[in-house]
N, C-alpha and C positions, 0 to 999 in steps of 0.2 A: 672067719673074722668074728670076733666075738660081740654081740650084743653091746650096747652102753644105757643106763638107764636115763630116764628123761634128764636128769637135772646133771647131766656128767657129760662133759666135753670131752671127745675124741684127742686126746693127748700125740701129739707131734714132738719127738725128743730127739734134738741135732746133740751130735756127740761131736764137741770140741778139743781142740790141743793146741798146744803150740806152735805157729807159724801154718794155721792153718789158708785158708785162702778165704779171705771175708764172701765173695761173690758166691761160693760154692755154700754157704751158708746163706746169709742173704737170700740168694736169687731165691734158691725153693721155697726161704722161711717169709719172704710177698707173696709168693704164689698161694700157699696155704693160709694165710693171715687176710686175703682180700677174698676168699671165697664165699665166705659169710653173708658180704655186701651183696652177692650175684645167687643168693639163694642155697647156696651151698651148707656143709659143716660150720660150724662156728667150732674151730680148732683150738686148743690151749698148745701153746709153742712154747720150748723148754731148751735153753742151752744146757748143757750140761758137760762136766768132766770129770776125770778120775780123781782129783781130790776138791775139784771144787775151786771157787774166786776167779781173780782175773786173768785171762789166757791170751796172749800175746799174739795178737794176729797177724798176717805176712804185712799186712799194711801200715802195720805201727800203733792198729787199733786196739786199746782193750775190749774184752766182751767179757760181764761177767755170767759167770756162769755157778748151779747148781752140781756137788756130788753128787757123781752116778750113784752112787750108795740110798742116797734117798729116799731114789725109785725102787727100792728094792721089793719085792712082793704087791707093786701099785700097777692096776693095769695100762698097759701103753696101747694105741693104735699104730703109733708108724713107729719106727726107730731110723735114724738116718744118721751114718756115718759121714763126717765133710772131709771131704780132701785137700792136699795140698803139699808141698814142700814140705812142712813137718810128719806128713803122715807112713814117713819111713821110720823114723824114732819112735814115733807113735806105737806102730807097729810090735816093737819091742818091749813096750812097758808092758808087764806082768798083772800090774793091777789095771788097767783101762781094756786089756785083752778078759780077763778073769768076768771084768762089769758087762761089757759089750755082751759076753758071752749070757750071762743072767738076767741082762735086759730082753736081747733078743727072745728068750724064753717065754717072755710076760708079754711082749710084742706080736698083734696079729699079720703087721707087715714089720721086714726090715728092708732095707738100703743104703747104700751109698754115693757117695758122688765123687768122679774123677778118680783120685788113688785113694779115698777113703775105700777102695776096694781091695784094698793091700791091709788094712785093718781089719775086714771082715775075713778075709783068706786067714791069715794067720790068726784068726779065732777056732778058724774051722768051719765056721758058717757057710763059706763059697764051697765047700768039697761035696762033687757031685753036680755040682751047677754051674748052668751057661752062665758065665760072667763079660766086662765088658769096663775096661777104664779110661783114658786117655789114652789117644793112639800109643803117645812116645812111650808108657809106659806096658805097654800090652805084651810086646816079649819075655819083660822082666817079671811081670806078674807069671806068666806063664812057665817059667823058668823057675821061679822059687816056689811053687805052688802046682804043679804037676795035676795034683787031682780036683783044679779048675779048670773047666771046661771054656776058657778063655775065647772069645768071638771077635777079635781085635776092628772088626767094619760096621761097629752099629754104634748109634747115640744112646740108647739106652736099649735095657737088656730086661724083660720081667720074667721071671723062672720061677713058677709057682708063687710061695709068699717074698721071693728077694727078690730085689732090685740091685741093677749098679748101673752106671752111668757113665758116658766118655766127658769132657771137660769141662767147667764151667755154664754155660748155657743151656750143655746136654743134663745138667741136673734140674733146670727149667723146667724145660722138654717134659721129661719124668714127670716131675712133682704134679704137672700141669694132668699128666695120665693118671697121677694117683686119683687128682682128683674128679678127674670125669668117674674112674672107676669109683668113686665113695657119692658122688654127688650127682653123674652123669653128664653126659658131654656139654651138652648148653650151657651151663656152669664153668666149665672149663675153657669153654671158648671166649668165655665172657671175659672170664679174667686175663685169657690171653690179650684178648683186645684192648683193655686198659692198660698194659702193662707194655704194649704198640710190639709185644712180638709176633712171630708166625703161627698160623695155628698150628694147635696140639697135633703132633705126629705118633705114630706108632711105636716107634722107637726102630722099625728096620730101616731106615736110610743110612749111607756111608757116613761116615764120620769127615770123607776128606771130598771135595769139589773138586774138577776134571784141573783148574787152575794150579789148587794148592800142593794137588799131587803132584803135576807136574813142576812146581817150584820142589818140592820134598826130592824129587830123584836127579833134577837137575841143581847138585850143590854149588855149582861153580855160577848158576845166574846166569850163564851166557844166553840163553834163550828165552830169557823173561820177557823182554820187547817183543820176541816175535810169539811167544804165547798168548801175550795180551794183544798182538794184531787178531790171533787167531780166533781170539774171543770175539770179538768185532764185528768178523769179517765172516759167520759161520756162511751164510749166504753166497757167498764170493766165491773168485777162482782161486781154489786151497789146491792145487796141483803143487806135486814139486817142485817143477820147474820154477814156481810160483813162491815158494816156502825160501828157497833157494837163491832168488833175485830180493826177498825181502830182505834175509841177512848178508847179501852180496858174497856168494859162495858159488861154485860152482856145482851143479847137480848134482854131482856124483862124489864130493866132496863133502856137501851138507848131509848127505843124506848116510854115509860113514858116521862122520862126528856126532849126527844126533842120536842114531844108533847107541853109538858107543858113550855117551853124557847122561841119555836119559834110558837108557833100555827100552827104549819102541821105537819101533818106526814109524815118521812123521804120520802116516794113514790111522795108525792105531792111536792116536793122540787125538786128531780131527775127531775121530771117533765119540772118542771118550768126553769133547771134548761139546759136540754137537750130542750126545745122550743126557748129560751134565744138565744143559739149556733145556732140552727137552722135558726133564726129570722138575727142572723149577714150573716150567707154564704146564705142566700137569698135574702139580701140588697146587699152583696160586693162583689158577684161570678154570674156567671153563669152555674156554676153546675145543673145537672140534679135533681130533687126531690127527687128521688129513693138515687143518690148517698150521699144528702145531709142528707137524713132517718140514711142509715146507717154509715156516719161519726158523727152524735152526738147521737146512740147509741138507735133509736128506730127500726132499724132493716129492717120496710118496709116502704113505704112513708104512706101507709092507718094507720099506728099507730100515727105518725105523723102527719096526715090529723086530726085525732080525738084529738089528745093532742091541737093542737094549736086551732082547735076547741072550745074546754073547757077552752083554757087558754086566749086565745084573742080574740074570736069571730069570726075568718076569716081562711079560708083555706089556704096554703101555696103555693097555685097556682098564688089565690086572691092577698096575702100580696106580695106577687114580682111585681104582676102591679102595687101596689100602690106603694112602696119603692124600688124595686128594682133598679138596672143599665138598663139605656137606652142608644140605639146607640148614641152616640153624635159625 
């Protein structure tokens, strides 16, 4: 990262377009603008676009914005691409690909947020590195861009000097991480707290909850009531027989149709489902393991130990150093 001299602000440059998504702007462009107050950088924040003026936001808002041109031979700290519904066309312009690409160069970090990762792909910027967009878009990125190393289960992704990011919030997340890493974590958390979200994360956790997944492969709904029992109820008697009398089916009937609606069996759902819960009171408590075992319903923490195991690849010791609460 390159030096700045005393009297020069750390320049932050969101690259805008057309129908991009305000929040995916926005969100990181508070997160970086309130750090100052909490001790942090005092950032100089820059919309910017390829020719410049006002850029038509998905909300109907204008932003205006500076020519990338501008910035040309001026040194930047971050460069962050925003996403959104426009950032397929985006994708295509010849001159805002040409800029991104020149800024990037003068840029000691880049990023993006959501499918602003589909702009930096088609610059060339992603090729070679773990990347990470919006669930719904992580095939297609994958698919037109081959030599992205696409990671489609994480909120944010850092690979050296780039960044990308999965939806909305997950460009928070990030920004929040840019700036522990420029200002250090107490700064970051601080800002987090004013801004009443969760604290800063590392960017390895799933993108989707044991809920929403199970709403994403159940497209027909039919088992959303008794999902959200199951949420409820981790505690309780979650037996088939049990699962079965809740949607008034017969054992051996429910346990076909769920199969075949949702691709698991009801066990492997419980599961995922009672890891999920476990995976929040070990980011947002510091409750004992043991206690946390038996408030979502596996009983001992070694049951526990072995589900998330299977379910995430990391023990529930492991996952609190990485996500959990630290003394700040």
């Amino acid at each position: 990262m390159p030096s700045f001299s005393a009297k020069s602000r750390p320049v932050v440059l969101f690259v805008v377009f057309p129908n991009a998504t305000l929040l995916d702007i926005t969100g990181p462009m508070q997160v970086f603008s309130d750090a100052k107050r909490f001790g942090g950088e005092d950032y100089e924040i820059v919309l910017a676009s390829a020719k410049g003026g006002s850029q038509l936001i998905d909300t109907g808002v204008e932003l205006h914005t500076e020519p990338m041109e501008r910035w040309h031979g001026r040194e930047l700290h971050t460069l962050l691409v925003s996403g959104g519904f426009g950032a397929q066309s985006a994708a295509q312009d010849p001159k805002l690909l040409e800029n991104t690409v020149l800024l990037a160069d003068q840029a000691a970090r880049i990023g993006s947020v959501c499918t602003g990762a589909f702009i930096l792909a088609a610059s060339g910027l992603l090729d070679g590195h773990r990347a990470v967009t919006h669930w719904y878009s992580c095939d297609e990125l994958a698919h037109l861009h081959p030599n992205v190393k696409v990671e489609p289960d994480r909120m944010f992704i850092k690979d050296g000097r780039v960044w990308t990011s999965a939806g909305v919030t997950a460009g928070i997340d990030m920004a929040l991480s840019m700036v522990a890493e420029d200002s250090g974590r107490k700064v970051a958390v601080r800002v987090a707290k004013s801004m009443v979200v969760y604290m800063i994360r590392s960017g390895g956790q799933s993108q989707f909850s044991s809920a929403l997944l199970s709403q994403t492969n159940d497209a027909t709904g039919r088992f959303d009531a008794l999902h959200t029992w199951i949420g409820d109820n981790l505690t309780g008697n979650l037996r088939v027989d049990r699962l079965a009398e809740q949607v008034g089916m017969s054992e051996r009937n429910f346990t076909r149709v769920y199969r075949t609606i949702t691709g698991r069996t009801p066990a492997k759902t419980i599961e995922l489902f009672r890891v999920a819960a476990a995976r929040d009171l070990l980011e947002d408590t510091t409750l004992p393991v043991a206690t946390i075992a038996q408030r979502t319903g596996f009983v001992d923490d070694e049951r526990m130990r072995r589900a998330m195991q299977r379910v995430l690849g990391i023990s529930p010791t492991e996952y609190r150093k990485r996500f959990g609460l630290e003394d700040n």
